[in-house]
C-alpha positions as CSV (number, residue, x, y, z in Angstrom):
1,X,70.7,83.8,52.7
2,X,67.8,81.6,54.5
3,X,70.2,79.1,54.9
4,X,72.7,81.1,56.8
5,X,69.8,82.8,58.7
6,X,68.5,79.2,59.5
7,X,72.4,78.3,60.7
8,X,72.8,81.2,62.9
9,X,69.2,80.4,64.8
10,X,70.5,77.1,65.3
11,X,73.9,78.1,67.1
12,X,72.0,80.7,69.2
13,X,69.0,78.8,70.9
14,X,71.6,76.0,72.4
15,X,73.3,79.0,74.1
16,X,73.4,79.0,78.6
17,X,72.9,82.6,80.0
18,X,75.6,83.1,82.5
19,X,73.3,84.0,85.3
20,X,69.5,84.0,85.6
21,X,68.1,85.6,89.2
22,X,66.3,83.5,91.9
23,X,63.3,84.9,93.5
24,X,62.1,83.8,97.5
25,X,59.1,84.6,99.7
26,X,59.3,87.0,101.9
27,X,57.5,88.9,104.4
28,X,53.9,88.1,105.8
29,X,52.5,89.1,102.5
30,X,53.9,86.7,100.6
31,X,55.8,88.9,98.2
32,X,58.4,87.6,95.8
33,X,61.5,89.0,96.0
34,X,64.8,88.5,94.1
35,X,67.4,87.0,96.4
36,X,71.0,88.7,96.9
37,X,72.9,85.1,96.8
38,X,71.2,82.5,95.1
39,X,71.1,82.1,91.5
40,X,70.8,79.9,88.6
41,X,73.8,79.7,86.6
42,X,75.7,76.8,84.0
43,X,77.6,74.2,85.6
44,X,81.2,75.4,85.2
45,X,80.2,78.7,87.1
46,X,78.4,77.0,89.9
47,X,80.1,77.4,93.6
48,X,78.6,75.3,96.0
49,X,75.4,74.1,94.1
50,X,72.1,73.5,96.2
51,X,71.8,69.9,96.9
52,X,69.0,67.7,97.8
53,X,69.6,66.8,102.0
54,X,69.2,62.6,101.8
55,X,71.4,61.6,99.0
56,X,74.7,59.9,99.4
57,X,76.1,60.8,95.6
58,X,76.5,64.0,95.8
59,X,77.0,64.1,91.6
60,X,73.4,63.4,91.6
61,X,71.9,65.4,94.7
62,X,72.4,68.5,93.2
63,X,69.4,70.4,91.8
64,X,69.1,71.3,88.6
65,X,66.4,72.5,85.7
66,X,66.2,72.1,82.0
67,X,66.3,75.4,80.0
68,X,64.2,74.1,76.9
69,X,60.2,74.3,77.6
70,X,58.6,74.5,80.8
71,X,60.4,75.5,84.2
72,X,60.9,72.0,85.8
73,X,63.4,70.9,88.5
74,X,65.2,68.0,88.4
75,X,68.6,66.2,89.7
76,X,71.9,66.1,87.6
77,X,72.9,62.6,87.2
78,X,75.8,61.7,84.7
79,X,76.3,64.8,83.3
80,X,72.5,65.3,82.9
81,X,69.3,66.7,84.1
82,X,67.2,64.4,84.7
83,X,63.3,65.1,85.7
84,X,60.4,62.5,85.9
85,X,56.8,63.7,84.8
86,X,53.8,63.7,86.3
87,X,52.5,61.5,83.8
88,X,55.8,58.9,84.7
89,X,57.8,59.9,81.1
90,X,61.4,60.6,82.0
91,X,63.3,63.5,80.3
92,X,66.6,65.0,80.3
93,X,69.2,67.0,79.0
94,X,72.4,68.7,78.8
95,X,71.6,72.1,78.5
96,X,71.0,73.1,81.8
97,X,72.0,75.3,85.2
98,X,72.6,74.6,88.7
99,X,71.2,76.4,91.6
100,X,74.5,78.2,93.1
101,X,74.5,78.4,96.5
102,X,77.9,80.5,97.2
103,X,77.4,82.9,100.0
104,X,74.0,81.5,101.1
105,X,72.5,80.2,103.8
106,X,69.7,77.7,102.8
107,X,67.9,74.8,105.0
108,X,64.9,71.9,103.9
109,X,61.9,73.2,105.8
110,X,58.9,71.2,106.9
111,X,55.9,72.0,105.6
112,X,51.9,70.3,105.7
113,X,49.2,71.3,104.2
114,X,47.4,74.0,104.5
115,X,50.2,75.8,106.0
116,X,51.7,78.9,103.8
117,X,55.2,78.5,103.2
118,X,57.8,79.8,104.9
119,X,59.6,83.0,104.4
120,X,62.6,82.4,102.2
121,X,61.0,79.7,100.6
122,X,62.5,79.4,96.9
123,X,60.5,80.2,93.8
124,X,60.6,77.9,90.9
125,X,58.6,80.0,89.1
126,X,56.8,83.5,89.5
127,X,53.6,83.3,87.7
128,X,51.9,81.3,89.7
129,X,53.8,81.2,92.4
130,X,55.5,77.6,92.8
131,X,58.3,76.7,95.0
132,X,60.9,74.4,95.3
133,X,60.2,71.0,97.4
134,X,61.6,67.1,98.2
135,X,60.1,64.4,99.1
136,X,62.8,62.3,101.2
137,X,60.4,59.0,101.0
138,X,60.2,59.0,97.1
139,X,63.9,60.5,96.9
140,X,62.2,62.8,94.0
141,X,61.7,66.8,93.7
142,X,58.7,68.3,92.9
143,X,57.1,71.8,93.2
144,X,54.2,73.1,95.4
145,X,51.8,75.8,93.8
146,X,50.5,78.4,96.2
147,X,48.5,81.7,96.1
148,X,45.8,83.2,98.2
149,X,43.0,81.0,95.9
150,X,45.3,77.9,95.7
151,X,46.6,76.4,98.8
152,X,48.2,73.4,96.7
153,X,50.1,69.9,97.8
154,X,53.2,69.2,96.8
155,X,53.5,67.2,93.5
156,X,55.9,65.0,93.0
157,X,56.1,61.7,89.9
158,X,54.4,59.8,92.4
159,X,51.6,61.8,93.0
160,X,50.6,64.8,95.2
161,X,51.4,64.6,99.2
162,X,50.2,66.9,101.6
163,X,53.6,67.4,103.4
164,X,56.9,67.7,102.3
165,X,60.3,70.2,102.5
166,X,60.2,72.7,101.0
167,X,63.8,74.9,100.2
168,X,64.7,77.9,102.1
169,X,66.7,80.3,102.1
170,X,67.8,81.9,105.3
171,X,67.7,86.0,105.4
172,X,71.4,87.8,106.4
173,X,71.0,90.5,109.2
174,X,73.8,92.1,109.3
175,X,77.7,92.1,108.0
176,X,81.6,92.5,110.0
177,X,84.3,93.4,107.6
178,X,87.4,92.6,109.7
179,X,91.2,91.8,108.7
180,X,90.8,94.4,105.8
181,X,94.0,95.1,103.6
182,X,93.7,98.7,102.1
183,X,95.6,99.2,98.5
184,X,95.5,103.0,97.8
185,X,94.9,103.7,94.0
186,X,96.6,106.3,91.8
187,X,96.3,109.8,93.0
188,X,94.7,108.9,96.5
189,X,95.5,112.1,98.5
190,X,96.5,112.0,102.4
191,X,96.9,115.6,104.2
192,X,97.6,115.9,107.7
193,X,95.2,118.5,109.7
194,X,94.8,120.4,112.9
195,X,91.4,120.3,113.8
196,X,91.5,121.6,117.3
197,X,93.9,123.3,119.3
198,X,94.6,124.9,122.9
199,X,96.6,125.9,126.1
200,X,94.9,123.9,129.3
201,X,96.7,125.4,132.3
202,X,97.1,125.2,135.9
203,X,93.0,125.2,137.6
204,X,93.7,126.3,141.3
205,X,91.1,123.8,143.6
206,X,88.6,125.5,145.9
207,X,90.0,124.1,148.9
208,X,93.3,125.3,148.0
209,X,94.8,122.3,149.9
210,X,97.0,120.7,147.4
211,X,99.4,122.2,144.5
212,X,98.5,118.9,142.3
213,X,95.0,119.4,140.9
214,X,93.0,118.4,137.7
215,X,92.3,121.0,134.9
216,X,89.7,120.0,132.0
217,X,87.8,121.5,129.6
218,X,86.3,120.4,126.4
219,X,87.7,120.5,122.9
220,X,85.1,121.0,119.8
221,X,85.9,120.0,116.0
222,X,84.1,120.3,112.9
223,X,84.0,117.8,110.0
224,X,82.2,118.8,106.6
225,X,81.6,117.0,103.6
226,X,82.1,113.4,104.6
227,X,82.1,110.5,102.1
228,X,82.9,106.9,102.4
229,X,81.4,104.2,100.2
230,X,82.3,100.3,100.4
231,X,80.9,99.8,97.3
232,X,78.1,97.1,97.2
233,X,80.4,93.9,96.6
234,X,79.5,90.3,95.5
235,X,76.4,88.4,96.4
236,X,75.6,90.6,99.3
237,X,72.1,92.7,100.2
238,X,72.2,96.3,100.5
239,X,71.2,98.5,103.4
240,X,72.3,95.9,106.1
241,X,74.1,96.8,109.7
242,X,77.7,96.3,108.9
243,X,80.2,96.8,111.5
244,X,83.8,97.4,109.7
245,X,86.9,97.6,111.8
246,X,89.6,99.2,110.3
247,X,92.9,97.8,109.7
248,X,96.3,99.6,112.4
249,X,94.6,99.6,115.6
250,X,94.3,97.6,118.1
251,X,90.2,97.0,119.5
252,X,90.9,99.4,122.4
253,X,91.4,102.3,120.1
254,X,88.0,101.7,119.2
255,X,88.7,102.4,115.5
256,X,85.4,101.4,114.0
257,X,83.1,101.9,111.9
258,X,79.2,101.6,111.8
259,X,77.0,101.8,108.0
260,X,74.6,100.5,106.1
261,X,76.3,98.2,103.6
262,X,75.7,99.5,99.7
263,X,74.7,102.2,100.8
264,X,77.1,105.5,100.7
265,X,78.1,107.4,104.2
266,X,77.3,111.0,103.8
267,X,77.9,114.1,106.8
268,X,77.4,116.8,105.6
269,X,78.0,118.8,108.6
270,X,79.4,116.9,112.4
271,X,80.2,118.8,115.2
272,X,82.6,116.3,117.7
273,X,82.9,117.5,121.3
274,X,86.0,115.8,122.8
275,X,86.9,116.3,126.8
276,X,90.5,116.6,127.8
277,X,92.1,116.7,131.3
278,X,95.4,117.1,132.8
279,X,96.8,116.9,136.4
280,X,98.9,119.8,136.5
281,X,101.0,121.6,139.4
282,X,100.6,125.8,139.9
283,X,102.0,127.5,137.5
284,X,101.8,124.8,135.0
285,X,100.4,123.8,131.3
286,X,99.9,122.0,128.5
287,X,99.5,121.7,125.1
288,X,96.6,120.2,123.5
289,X,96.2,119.6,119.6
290,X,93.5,117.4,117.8
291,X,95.1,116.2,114.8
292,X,93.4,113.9,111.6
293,X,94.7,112.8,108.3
294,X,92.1,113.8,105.4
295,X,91.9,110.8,103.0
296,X,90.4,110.7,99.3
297,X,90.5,108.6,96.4
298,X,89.9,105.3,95.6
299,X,91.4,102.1,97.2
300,X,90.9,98.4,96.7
301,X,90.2,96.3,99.8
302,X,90.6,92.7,100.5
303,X,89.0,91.8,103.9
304,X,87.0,88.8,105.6
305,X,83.7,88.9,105.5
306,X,81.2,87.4,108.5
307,X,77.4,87.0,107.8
308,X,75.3,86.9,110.6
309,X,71.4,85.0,109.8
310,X,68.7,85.6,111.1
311,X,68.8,81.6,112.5
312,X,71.4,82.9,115.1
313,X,74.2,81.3,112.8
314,X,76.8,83.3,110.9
315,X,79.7,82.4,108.1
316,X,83.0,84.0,106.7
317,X,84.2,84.4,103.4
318,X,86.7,86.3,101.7
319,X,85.9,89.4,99.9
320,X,87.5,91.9,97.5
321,X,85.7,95.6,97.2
322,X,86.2,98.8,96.0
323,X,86.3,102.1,99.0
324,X,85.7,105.4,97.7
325,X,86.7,107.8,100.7
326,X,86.4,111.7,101.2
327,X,86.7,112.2,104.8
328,X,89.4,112.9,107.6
329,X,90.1,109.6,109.6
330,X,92.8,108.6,112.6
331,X,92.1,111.5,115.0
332,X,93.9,111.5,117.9
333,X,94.5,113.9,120.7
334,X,98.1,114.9,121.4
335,X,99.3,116.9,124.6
336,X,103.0,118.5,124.9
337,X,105.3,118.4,127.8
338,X,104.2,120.3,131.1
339,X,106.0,123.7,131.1
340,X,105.9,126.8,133.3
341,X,103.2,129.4,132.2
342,X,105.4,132.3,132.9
343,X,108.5,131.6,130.6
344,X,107.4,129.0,128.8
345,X,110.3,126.1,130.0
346,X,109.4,122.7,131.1
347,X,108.4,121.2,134.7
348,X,111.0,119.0,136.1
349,X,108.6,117.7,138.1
350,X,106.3,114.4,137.5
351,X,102.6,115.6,135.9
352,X,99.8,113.4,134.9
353,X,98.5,113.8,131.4
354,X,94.9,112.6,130.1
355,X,96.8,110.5,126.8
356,X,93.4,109.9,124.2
357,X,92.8,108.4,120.9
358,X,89.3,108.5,118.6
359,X,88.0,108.3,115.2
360,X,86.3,110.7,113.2
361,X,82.9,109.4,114.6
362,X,83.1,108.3,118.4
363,X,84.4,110.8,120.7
364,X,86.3,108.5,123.3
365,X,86.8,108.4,127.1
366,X,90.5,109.7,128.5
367,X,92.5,107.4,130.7
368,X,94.8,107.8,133.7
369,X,98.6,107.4,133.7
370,X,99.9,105.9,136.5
371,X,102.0,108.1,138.5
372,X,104.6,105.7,140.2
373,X,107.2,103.7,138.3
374,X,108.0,100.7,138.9
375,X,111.9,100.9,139.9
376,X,112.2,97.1,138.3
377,X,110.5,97.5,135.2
378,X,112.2,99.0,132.1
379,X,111.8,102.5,131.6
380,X,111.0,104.1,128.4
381,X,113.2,105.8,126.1
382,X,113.0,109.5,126.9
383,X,113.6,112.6,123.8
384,X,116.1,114.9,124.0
385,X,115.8,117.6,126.1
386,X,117.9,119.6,128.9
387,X,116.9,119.5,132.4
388,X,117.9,121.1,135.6
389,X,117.0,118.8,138.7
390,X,118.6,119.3,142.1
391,X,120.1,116.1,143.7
392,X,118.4,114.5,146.9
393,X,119.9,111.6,149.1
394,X,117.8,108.6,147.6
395,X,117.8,107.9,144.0
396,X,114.9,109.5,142.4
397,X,113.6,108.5,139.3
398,X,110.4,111.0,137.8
399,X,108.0,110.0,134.6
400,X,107.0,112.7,132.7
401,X,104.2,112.9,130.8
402,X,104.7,111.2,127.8
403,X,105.9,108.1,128.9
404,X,109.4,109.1,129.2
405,X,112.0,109.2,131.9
406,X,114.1,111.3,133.8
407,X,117.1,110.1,135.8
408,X,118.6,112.7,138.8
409,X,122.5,112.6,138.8
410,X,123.6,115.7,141.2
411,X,122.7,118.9,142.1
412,X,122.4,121.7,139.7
413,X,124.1,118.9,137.2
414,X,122.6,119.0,133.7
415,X,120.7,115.8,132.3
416,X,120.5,115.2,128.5
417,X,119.0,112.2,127.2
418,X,118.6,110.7,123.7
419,X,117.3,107.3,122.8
420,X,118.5,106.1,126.5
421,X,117.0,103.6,128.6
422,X,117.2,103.0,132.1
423,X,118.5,99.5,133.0
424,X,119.8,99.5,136.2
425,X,121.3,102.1,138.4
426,X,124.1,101.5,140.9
427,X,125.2,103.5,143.9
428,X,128.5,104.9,143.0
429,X,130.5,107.4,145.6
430,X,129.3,110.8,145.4
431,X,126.3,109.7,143.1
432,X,124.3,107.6,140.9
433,X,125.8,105.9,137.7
434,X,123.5,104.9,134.8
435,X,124.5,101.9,133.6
């Protein structure tokens, strides 16, 4: 039995862990804190290991420490790391871990003596404090011990120097998730709603002087229970401004979103006030609805990531996440056809429409139509619809209010269009052809 206890010690103790944290200075304190991208880790699990800046070889620039006795930094070298003492007696080994630098921003800072070192600077090890450092004359790393009692030199095989770089990592201020791919998981729910609805009609102006004038009013919705959670991904620090632009709009829609990354998005309660206008002629209306989709479930997301440093540099990476949604997203504002207030049938006659589209947290600003058509541009495909128009002596062409057309043929003569376009119009005898 001692002998298989004495076996199974032996097999154990050789053993790499996976993943050991890394811990950096920060604030004006001094603080240690564990960092959210660098890490130790064994060799084959290493992306983009930390390297020493002056080497040409780049198989033996990168930094590495022994995992038997004492924390010590060295450089890997043949499938090795290999460390020089203080007292000059070379060691090494190959049980070891890289320093992975994958998603990190890192930079050799200068630093002399008495100087504290910079925030970001990379702990070797905690207790004391001693940090990771180079000595570009010697070619050799070293560490440099420093507390509130110790301001220390950097020691190196060669001795201590009172300047030297020291390795630090830059601090991420803020994230922009953009080309995102959404894959909705099993059960996700999507319900269209009507969160708003009314009848804007015909405003007389005070002057009275013309039949065309603007109606508005103002449109207020209520969201409850929000939820959305991008879950806290891979090598990335919670709580940071993250700007995520959501995937089927185009960036005048405005379809964006603002959080703090890690960290849920929860309204409870949102009250969204949305303006709305129409030019409209007397006697006229319109219909106007504010519609949304409500969303939950889970969904798997693959999207580019870009960090931005606090250096005024940024990177991109691709990331794959996990969403957790609860909310109603892809509000628009939709407006009928003008019609007559007193029967209810539609206006013949050209109308401008305030078209508008938001998201479920920035109310957005409406836009104009233009209200003459260029006769050589193509027209738009108008819906179905009967329409009595009377015929006058030049060919006259009206936009209604959707972006459709209406051609005028004759007098009292019916116009039905489905799926038509206009594309050029000829003067016949006795009228106007479409061709």
């Amino acid at each position: 039995m001692q002998l298989l206890l004495n076996f199974l010690v032996l097999v154990v103790i050789p053993s790499v862990p996976a993943i050991e944290f890394v811990h950096t200075r920060s604030g004006p304190f001094g603080q240690l804190i564990t960092s959210n991208t660098l890490h130790w880790t064994k060799a084959s699990q290493a992306k983009d290991p930390v390297t020493v800046p002056t080497s040409e070889d780049s198989l033996s620039s990168k930094l590495c420490h022994i995992l038997n006795g004492p924390r010590r930094i060295g450089l890997l070298e043949d499938g090795k790391c290999k460390l020089v003492g203080q007292d000059g007696k070379e060691d090494e080994s190959s049980s070891y871990q890289l320093l992975s630098g994958h998603a990190s921003r890192i930079k050799w800072s200068h630093w002399i003596h008495p100087k504290a070192p910079p925030a970001g600077a990379v702990a070797l090890l905690q207790d004391p404090n001693r940090f990771i450092v180079y000595d570009p004359d010697s070619g050799s790393v070293g560490s440099l011990e420093y507390s509130k009692t110790n301001i220390g030199k950097c020691v190196f095989p060669s001795g201590p120097k009172p300047h030297c770089l020291i390795l630090t990592e830059i601090e991420p201020t803020g994230y922009q998730l953009t080309e995102i791919e959404l894959k909705r998981g099993k059960g996700f729910k999507e319900e269209p709603v009507i969160l708003a609805t009314t009848t804007l009609p015909y405003i007389e102006a005070e002057d009275n002087s013309q039949d065309l004038t603007r109606s508005e009013t103002v449109l207020t919705y209520r969201l409850t229970n929000q939820y959305d959670n991008w879950g806290q991904g891979i090598l990335m620090a919670k709580g940071l401004h993250t700007t995520v632009k959501l995937p089927g709009k185009s960036p005048s829609d405005s379809n964006v979103q603002i959080i703090e990354w890690g960290l849920p998005s929860v309204q409870t309660e949102k009250v969204v006030a949305q303006p709305v206008w129409a030019d409209l002629h007397h006697g006229t209306g319109v219909n106007i609805t504010i519609r949304g989709l409500h969303l939950k479930g889970d969904m798997t997301y693959w999207a580019t990531l870009k960090t931005f440093y606090k250096d005024e540099t940024f990177a991109t990476r691709h990331i794959e996440g996990h969403r957790k949604v609860d909310q109603v997203e892809g509000i628009t504002v939709e407006q009928s056809l003008p019609f007559y207030l007193r029967d209810g049938s539609l206006v013949t006659e050209s109308t401008t429409l305030a078209t508008t589209t938001t998201t479920s947290t920035t109310p957005v600003q409406t836009t104009e139509m233009q209200e003459q058509q260029d006769m050589t541009s193509p027209l738009i495909p108008i819906e179905e619809q009967q329409i009595q128009v009377e015929r006058t002596e030049n060919l006259r062409i009206a936009k209604d209010t959707i972006k459709n057309a209406i051609i005028y043929f004759g007098k009292n003569e019916t116009v039905k269009g489905s799926q038509m376009q206009v594309a050029e119009v000829t003067r016949l005898q006795g009228g106007h052809k479409l061709i």
